[in-house]
C-alpha positions in Angstrom: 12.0 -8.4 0.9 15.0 -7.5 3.0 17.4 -4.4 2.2 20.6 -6.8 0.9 18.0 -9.0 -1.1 16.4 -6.5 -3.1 19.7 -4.3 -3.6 20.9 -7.9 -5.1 17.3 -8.5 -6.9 18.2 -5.0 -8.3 21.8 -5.6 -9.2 21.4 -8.7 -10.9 18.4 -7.7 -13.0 19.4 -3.9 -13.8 21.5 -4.3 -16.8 19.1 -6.6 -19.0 15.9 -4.2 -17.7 13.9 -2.2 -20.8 12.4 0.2 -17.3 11.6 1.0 -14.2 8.4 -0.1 -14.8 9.5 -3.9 -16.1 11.7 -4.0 -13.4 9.1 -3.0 -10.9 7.0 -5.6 -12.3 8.7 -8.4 -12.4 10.1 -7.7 -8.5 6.7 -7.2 -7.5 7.6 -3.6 -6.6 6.3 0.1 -6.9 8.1 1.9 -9.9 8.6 4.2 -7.0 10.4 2.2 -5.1 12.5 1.0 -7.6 13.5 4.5 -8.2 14.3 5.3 -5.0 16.7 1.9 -4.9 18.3 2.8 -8.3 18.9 6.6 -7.1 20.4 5.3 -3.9 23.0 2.7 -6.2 23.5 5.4 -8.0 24.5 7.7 -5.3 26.4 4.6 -3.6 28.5 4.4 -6.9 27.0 1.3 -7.8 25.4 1.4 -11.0 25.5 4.3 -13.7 22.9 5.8 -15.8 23.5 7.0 -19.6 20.9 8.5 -21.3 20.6 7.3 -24.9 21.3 10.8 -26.5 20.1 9.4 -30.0 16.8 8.1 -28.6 13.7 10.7 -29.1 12.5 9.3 -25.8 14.9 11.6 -23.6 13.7 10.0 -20.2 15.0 6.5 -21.2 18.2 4.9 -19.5 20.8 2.6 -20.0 21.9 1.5 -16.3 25.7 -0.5 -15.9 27.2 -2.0 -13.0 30.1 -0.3 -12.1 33.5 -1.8 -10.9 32.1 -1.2 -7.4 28.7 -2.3 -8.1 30.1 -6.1 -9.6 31.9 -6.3 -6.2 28.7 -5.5 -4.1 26.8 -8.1 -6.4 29.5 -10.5 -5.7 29.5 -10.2 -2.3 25.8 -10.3 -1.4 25.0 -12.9 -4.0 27.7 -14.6 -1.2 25.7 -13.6 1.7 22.7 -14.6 0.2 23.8 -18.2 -0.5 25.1 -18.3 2.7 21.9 -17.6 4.0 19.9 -19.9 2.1 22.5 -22.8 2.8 21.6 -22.2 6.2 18.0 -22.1 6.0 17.7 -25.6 4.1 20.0 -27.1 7.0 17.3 -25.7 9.3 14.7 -27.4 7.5 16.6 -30.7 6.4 17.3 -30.9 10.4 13.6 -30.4 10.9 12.3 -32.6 8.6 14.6 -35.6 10.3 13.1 -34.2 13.4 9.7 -35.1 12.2 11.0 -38.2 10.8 12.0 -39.6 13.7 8.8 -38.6 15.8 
């Protein structure tokens, strides 16, 4: 998975995620890794963590896009349709290609 498409994997998927770990599962990821990309959002200004101070589980988050971090998902959410646009002219072009062979 590419740099841009998991930070948008992440972005779009962080503020409806119960963990690290259900995030990590369901982008096929380490928990480590995971961290690692949410602790560099965070340090990008991206995304915020709260703790929930009335929860006895201390190590749990609540993690929000910030006004930055909507604008980053915006424009890679661009890029990556972009991208895919691109790729299914590829194939469309190929598949006439074959077509016509």
């Amino acid at each position: 998975m590419q740099n841009e498409e998991l930070t948008l994997n992440v972005l779009r998927k962080i503020e409806i995620t119960k963990s690290q770990k259900s995030l990590a599962d369901e982008l096929s990821l380490s928990v480590g890794k995971v961290n690692y990309v949410i602790k560099a959002l965070i340090e990008k200004g991206l995304i915020k963590a709260e703790n929930f101070f009335e929860n006895k589980n201390k190590n749990q988050y609540k993690y929000l896009l910030t006004k930055e971090g909507i604008s980053a998902k915006i424009d890679l959410t661009q890029k990556f349709i972009e991208r895919k646009k691109a790729e299914y002219e590829e194939l469309q072009k190929e598949l006439e290609y074959l077509k016509n062979d």
